[in-house]
N, C-alpha and C positions, 0 to 999 in steps of 0.2 A: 504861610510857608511852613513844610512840615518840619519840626527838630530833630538830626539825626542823634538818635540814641545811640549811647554802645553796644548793647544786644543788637540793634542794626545793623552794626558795621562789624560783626564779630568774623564772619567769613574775609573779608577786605583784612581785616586787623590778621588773622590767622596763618592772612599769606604773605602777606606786608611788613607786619609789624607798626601799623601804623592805621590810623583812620580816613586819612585824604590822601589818594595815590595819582598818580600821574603814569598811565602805560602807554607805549610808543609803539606803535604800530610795525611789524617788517611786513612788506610788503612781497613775497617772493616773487621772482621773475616766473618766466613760464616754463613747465618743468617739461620733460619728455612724456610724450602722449598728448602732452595740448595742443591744440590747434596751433598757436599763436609762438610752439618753444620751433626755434631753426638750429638746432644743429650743436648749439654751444655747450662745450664742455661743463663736465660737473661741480671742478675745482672754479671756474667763471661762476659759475652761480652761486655756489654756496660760498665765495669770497664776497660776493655782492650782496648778500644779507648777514655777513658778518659785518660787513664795513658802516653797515645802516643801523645794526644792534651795538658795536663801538662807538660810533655815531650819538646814538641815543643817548646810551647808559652814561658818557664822559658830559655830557649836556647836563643831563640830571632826571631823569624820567628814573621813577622808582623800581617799572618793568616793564615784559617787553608782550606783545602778541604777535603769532606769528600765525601769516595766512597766506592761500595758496591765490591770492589774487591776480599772477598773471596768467591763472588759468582760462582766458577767457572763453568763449563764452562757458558757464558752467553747466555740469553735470549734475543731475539728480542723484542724490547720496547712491541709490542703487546703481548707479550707471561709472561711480569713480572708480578706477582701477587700482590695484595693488602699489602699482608704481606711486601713486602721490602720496598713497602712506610710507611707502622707502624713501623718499625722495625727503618729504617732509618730518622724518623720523629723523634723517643726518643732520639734518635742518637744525631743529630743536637740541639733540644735542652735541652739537658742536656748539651753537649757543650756549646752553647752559653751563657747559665745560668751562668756556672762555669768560663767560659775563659773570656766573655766577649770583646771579638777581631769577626773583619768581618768573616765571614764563606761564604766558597761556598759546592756546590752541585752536584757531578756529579753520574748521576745513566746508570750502564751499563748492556744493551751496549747501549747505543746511545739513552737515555728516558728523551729528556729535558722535558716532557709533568707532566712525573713524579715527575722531576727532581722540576720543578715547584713548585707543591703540596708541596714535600716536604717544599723547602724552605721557601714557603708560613705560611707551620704551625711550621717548627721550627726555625725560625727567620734569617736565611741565605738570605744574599746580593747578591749574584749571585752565577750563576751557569754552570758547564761547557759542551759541549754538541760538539762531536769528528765527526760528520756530522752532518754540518747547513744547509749544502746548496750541490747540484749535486749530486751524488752517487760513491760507489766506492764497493770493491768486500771484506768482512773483516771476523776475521775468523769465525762469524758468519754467514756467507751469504751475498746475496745481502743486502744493506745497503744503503735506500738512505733519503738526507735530510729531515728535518720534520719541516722548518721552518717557514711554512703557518701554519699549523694548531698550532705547539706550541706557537707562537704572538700572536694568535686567542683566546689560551687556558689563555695567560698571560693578555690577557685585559678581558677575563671571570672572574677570581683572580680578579680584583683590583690591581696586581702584578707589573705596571710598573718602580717601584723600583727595582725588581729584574734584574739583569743585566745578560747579555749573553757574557760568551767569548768560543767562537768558535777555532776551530782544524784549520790549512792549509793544505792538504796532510796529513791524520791523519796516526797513527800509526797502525799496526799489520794489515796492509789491502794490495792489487793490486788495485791500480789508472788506467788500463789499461783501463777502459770506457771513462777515461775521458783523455785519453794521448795525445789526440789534441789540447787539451789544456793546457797555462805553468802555472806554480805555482801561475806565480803572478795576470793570470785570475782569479784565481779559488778562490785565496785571496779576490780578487775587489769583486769577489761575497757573501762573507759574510760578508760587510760593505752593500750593496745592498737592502740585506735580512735582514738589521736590528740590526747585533750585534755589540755589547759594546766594543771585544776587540778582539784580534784573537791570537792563542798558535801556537807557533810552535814545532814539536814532531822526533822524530828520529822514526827508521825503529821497534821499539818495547822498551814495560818497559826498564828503565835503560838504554838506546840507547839517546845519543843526537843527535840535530840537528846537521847539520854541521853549519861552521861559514856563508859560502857560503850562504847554504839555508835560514840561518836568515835574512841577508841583503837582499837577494831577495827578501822573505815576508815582509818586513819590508820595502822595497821601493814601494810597490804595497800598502798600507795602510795610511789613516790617524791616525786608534785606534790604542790603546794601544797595544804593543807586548810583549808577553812572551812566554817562551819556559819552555814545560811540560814535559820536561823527559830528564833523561842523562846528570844531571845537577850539578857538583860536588864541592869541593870545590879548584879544581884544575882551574875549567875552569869558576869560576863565574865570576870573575871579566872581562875577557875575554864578558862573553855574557850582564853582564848588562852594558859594555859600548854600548850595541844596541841594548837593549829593557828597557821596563819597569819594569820587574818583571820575576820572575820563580817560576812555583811549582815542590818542591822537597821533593823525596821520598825516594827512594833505599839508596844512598847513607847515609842516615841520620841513616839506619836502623843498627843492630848488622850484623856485618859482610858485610854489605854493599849488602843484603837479603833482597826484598821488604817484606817479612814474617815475618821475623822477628818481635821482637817488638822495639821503638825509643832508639837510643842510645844517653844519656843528653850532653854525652861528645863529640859525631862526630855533632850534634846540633850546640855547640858553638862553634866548630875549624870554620865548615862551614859561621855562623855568623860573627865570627873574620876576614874568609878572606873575603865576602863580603864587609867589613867596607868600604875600603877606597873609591867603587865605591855607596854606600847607604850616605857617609857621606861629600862627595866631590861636 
């Protein structure tokens, strides 16, 4: 098991204040333009990702990530419209306004470019982005890194505050272009290309990593590791002995339904069983 060092966990410490964080997922409904949004007012939605990040944050999750997940099905970064960056702009800060904790940003499928933007204007610290680097086959199509031009796009911003944590072998995809190479290359490669911190993701939502493939990613790296999915509070203590942090979603939700909306009380069972490896 690899030891996380402080220079490891310097970008996590930088946004946190802390070395083992706990981020809580908002989940946004489906916004106008998605297939999936009917009709419903702006004030209904964006009370319903504030009531998920209150939710959260009174639970005790350190901060929050916000993603455009009821966009179903998703758009290729080149294909996302203006509107989900407006949408997702109020989004973030109205959050930040209200919660006043670190926020990140992930716009899918795979739009650090946007993802940027947003943060930039609603006050979010970094942001997540499920291919940085190589390509892979995901269920949107081919899918390949965007990591030249979105650094290119972040020193355009002023943005170099904003931080990147990057996917290993992301979820809901076939790695088979890249099967010549092992996990822990493909790791080394988004430290290469520039990110903050690197996620590690099981085989889809609500899917964790195995313990295995954490310690693998996590010996190929010096940044910060966390694991984005599949993350309960059966098995937290288990993974923050060997990363930094987790963003968690499904489980937190009513019925344990990424859909759902935040349940206050599976919140702080979750927080409770983290304690002993947050406060040790």
């Amino acid at each position: 098991m690899q030891e996380i060092s402080n220079s490891s966990a310097s970008a996590v410490r930088e946004i946190f204040g802390t070395d083992k964080v706990l981020i809580g997922m908002i989940h946004c409904p489906a916004f106008p333009g998605a297939p999936r949004y009917r009709g419903a007012d702006m004030s209904t939605i964006y009370d319903a990702c504030m009531r998920d990040a209150e939710a959260l944050i009174e639970g005790g999750m350190h901060g929050l990530m916000i993603e455009n997940h009821g966009d179903v099905p998703f758009s290729k970064p080149e294909d996302i419209g203006q509107e989900t960056a407006a949408f997702m702009s109020v989004v973030t800060d109205r959050i930040a306004r209200e919660t006043g904790v670190p926020l990140g940003v992930n716009v899918l499928a795979n739009a650090p470019i946007t993802a940027f933007a947003i943060a930039m204007a609603g006050g979010a610290k970094f942001i997540r982005v499920n291919q940085w680097a190589n390509a892979y086959v995901a269920n949107e199509g081919f899918m390949e890194g965007r990591a030249a031009e979105a650094m290119r796009y972040r020193s355009l911003l002023r943005a170099e505050h904003i931080k990147v944590f990057a996917d290993s072998h992301v979820k809901h995809g076939s790695h088979a272009i890249v099967a010549d190479r092992s996990i822990q290359e493909l790791t080394r490669d988004l430290a290469f290309f520039d990110a903050d911190g690197v996620i590690a993701t099981g085989q889809r939502t609500g899917n964790t990593a195995t313990i295995e493939e954490i310690e693998e990613i996590g010996s190929a790296t010096h940044l910060p590791l966390l694991v984005g999915s599949g993350v309960t509070k059966d098995n937290i203590v288990e993974i923050l002995k060997r990363t930094n942090g987790v963003i968690v979603a499904s489980s937190l939700k009513f019925d344990g339904v990424w859909w759902n909306p935040v349940d206050i009380e599976r919140v702080k069972a979750f927080r409770a069983a983290a304690a002993p490896e947050l406060e040790g």
